[in-house]
Every structure is written in structure tokens, then in C-alpha cells.
C-alpha positions in Angstrom: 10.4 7.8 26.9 10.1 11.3 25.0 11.0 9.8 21.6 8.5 6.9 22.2 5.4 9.2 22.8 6.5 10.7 20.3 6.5 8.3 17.9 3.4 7.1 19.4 1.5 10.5 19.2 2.5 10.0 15.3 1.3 7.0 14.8 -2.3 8.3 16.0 -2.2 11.4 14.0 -1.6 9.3 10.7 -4.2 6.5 11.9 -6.9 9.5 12.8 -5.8 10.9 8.6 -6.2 7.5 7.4 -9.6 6.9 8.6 -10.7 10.6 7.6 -9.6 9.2 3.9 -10.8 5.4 4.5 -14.3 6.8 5.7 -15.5 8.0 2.5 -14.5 5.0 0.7 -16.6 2.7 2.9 -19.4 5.1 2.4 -19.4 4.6 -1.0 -18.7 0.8 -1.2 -21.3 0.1 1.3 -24.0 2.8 -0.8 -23.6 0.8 -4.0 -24.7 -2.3 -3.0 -27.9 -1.1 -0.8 -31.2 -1.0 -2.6 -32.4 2.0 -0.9 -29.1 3.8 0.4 -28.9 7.2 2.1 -26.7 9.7 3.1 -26.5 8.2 6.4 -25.4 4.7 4.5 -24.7 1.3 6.9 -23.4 -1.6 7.4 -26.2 -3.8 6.5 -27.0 -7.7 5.4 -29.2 -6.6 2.8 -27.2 -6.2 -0.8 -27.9 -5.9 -4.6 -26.9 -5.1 -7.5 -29.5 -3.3 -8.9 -27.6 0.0 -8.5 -24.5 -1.1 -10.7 -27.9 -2.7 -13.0 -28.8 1.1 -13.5 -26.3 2.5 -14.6 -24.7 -0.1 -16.6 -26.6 1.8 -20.0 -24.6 3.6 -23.1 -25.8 6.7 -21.7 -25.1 6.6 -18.4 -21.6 5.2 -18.2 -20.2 3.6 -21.4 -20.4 6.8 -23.6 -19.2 9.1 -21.3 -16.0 6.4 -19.9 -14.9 6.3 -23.5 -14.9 10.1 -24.0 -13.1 10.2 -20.7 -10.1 7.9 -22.2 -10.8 9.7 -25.5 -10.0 13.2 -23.8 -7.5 12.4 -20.9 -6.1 10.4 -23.2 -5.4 12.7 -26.4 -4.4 15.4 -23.5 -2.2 13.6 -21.9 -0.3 12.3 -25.2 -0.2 15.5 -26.6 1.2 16.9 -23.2 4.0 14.3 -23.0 5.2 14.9 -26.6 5.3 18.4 -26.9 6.4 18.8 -23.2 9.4 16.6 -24.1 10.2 18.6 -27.0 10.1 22.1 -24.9 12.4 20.8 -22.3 14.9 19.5 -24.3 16.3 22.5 -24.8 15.8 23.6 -21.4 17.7 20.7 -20.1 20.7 20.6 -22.6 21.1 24.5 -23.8 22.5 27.2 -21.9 20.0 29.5 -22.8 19.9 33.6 -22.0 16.2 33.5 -20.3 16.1 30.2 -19.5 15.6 30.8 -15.5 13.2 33.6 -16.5 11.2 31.4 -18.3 11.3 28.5 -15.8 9.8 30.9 -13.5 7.0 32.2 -15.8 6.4 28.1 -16.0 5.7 27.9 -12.3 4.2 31.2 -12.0 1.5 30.3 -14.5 0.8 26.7 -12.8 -0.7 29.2 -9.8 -3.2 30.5 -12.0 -7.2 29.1 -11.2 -9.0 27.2 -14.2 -11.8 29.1 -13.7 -10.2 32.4 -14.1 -9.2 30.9 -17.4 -12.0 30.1 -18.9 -13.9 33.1 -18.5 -11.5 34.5 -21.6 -11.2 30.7 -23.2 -15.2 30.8 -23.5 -15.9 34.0 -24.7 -12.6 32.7 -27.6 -14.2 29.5 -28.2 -17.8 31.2 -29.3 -16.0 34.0 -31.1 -13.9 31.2 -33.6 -16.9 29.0 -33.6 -15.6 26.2 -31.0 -18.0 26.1 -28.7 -18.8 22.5 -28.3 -15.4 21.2 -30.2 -13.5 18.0 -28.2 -10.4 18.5 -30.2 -10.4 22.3 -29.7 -11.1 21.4 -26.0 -8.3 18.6 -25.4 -5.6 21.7 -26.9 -7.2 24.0 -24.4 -6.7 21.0 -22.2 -2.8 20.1 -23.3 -1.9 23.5 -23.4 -3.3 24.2 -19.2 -1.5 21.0 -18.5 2.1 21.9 -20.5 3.5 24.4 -17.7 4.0 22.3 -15.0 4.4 19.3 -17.2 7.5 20.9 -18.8 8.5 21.8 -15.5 8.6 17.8 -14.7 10.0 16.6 -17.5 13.1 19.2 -17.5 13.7 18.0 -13.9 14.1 14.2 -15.2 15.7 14.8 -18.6 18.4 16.4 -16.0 18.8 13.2 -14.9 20.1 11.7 -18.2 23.6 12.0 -18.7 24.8 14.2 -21.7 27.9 11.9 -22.4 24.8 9.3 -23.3 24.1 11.7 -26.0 27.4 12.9 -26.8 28.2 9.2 -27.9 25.3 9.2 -30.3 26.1 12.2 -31.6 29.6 11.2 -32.5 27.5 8.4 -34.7 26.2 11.0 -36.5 22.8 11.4 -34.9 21.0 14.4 -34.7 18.9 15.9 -31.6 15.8 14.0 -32.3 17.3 10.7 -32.8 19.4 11.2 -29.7 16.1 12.5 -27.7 14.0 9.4 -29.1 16.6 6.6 -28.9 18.8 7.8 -26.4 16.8 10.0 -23.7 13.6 8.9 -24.5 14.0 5.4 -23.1 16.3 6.6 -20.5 13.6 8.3 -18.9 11.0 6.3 -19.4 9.5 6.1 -15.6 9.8 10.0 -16.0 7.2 10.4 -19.0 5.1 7.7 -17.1 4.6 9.8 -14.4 4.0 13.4 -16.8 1.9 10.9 -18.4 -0.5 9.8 -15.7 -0.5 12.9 -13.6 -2.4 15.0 -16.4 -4.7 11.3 -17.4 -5.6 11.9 -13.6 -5.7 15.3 -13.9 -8.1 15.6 -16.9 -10.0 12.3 -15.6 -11.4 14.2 -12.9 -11.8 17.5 -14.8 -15.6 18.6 -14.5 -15.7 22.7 -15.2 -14.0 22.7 -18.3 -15.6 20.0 -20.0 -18.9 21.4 -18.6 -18.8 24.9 -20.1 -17.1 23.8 -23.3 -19.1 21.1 -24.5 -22.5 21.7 -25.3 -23.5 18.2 -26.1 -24.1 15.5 -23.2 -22.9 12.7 -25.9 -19.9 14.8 -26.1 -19.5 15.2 -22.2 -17.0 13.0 -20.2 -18.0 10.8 -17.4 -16.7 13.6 -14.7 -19.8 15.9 -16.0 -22.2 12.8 -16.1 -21.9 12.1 -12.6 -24.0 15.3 -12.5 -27.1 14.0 -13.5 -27.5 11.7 -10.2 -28.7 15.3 -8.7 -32.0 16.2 -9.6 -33.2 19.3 -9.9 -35.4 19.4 -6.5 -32.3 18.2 -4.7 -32.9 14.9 -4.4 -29.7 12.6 -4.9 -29.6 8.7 -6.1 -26.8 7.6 -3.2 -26.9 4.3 -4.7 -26.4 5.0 -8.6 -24.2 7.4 -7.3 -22.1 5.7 -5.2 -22.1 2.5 -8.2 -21.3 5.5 -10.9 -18.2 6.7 -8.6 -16.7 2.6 -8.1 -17.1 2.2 -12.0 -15.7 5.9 -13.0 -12.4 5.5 -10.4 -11.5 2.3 -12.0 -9.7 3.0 -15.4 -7.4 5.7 -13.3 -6.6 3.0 -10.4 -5.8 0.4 -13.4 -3.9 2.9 -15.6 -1.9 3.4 -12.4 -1.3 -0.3 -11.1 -0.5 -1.1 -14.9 2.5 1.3 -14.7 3.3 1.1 -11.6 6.8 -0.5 -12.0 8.1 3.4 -13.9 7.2 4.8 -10.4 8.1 2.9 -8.4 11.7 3.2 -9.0 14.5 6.0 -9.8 16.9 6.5 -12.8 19.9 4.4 -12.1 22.3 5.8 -14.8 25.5 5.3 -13.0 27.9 3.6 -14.6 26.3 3.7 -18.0 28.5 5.1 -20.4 31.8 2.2 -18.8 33.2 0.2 -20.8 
């Protein structure tokens, strides 16, 4: 009888957690089709779509979505690359500092963005950068790289070094071994580096904001701005359409690659035979 009110008492608490994240959701599916939607938005027979309508313009939404892929994009494939190169020999080298460093790693994840850029602003005006995307998406890589590294050390672990040993043997060096042998090995491992800084830079706003001077330069997490006016008046609506249309690229990206995450490295058994 314990166990089962228990379980019970569970069940509620996660139901209560999943409304408190299902509400918000609702709010804004049910905002973006109302003409005339509020705060307070309803349930309500009357729909159009003359909120999506608005802000279907180059300006509002196209531009700024394809600086958004251009951006979280370059970051994150900069990230994956030169994360993979830094814990290769983490993962395969007995190294002197090597915990000392691992540590620094997680140490440095800690540290706020907006401490950060403080220094990173004042660096970008002195070098002439200020308003720069590809000086920006290395700013952007090189925040992302500490706990990236971190990640992909912990799944190159998982790759057998007999796997390697066996192309060496073959006469292959380190980076034919890391890009035909361990690369696609952990594949499901770089997805996930991969789409945890897309996400991560997707939904960036400060640093893209105080880097970029530009709004044709500014990604669609800064854009969403503009829905508040300056007397503090908000378009719910456009906003609400705005927020369905910027979350969709990041919930495809992740259904598309769903099948490296779902799963786990099953290496056993693959050097028989």
C-alpha cells in the first residue's frame, strides 16, 4: 500500500511538471492563430492566419532564420572538428596534466557569458571586429569547445583502441585512424556534440546582440526583440507566430538525427574474427 502511494504521489508530481511545461506551449499555439491575442490568450473558435501573414517578410523571419543556420551552423561545425581533434589525445595518450586540464575544462564551463563578454567586447572594438559574424561564430566555437571536448573525450573512450591498433598495423597514421576508424565509430557521439551547441547557439540572444551591429547581420534569437515596442506594448500574436516558425529548424534538426541518440555504442565483439 506504501509503494503504491508512492508511485502514485509520483505519477502526480510528474503530471503537475508536465502541465507547468505543456502550459506555455498551448499559450503560444492558441496566440498565433487569434487575430487579436493577449496575454491572457484562450481557447476560442475564432482563427487566422494573419499573424503567420505578418511575419512571413525577408526581414522579419527569412533573413534572420538563415543567419541563425549560418551561425549555429558554422559554430557547431567548427566545434565538432576541432573538439574531436583536442580529445583525441585526451582519450588515447597518457598525458602528465591530462586530469589537470580536464578539470580546467569543466571549471571553465561554470563561467557566465555575460561575464565574458564584457572583455570579448571591449577586444572586438580594439582589433576592429565589432560587427564581424565570422569573428563572432569563433568567439562562439571557442565558448562552446570546453564542454564540447569534455563530451566528445567521454565517447571517443568508448571506442576500442585495438580498433585502431589494427589500422595502424596497415600503416595508417592518427588521422586516418581518427577519420576512418573512430570517426564513424562514434558517430551518434558527434551527433549529439553537434546538436547540443546548434541548440545552444540557436537560442543565443546576448552575444549576437552586443556583437553585431547590423540587424541584417542579427540572428532570428535577437529579432524576436522587435515584437516589444518601445512603450511596452507586445504583438502576442506575431509573437507567438515568430516563436512556432523560429523553434522549427531545431525540433527538425533533432527528429532528423534522432536515430544517433537514440541508441548507444555497441562495440562488443568488433575486433572477432
Amino acid at each position: 500500500m506504501t509503494r503504491l502511494a508512492a508511485r502514485g504521489a509520483a505519477n502526480l508530481a510528474l503530471l503537475v511538471i508536465a502541465l507547468a511545461f505543456l502550459g506555455p506551449f498551448l499559450w503560444v499555439l492558441i496566440a498565433s492563430v487569434q487575430p487579436e491575442a493577449t496575454l491572457s490568450a484562450a481557447p476560442t473558435f475564432e482563427f487566422s492566419l494573419d499573424n503567420f501573414k505578418a511575419v512571413l517578410t525577408w526581414e522579419t523571419i527569412v533573413l534572420p532564420l538563415i543567419n541563425s543556420v549560418i551561425i549555429s551552423g558554422s559554430t557547431a561545425l567548427l566545434t565538432v572538428i576541432v573538439a574531436g581533434l583536442a580529445a583525441y589525445p585526451l582519450s588515447r595518450y597518457q598525458l602528465r596534466y591530462r586530469r589537470h586540464f580536464m578539470l580546467t575544462l569543466l571549471f571553465t564551463t561554470g563561467l557566465p557569458m555575460t561575464a565574458i563578454l564584457v572583455p570579448v567586447y571591449a577586444m572586438f572594438f580594439r582589433f576592429n571586429l565589432y560587427g564581424s559574424v565570422p569573428a563572432m561564430v569563433l568567439f562562439l566555437t571557442a565558448s562552446s569547445l570546453p564542454f564540447s571536448i569534455w563530451m566528445m573525450k567521454n565517447f571517443m573512450d568508448g571506442v576500442p583502441v585495438s580498433l585502431e591498433e589494427a589500422a595502424w598495423v596497415d600503416g595508417a597514421g592518427w588521422v586516418q585512424s581518427l577519420r576512418a576508424v573512430v570517426g564513424p565509430l562514434m558517430a551518434p557521439g558527434i551527433a549529439v556534440v553537434a546538436i547540443f551547441v546548434f541548440v545552444g547557439q540557436w537560442g543565443n540572444f546576448f552575444a549576437p546582440f552586443v556583437l553585431l551591429d547590423a540587424p541584417e547581420k542579427q540572428p532570428a534569437a535577437v529579432t524576436i526583440y522587435t515584437f516589444f515596442s518601445q512603450y511596452g506594448q507586445v504583438a502576442y500574436g506575431q509573437l507567438a507566430a515568430f516563436s512556432i516558425l523560429y523553434t522549427a529548424p531545431a525540433v527538425v534538426l533533432y527528429v532528423a538525427v534522432n536515430k544517433y541518440l537514440a541508441g548507444s555504442f555497441n562495440l562488443g565483439g568488433a575486433t572477432k574474427g
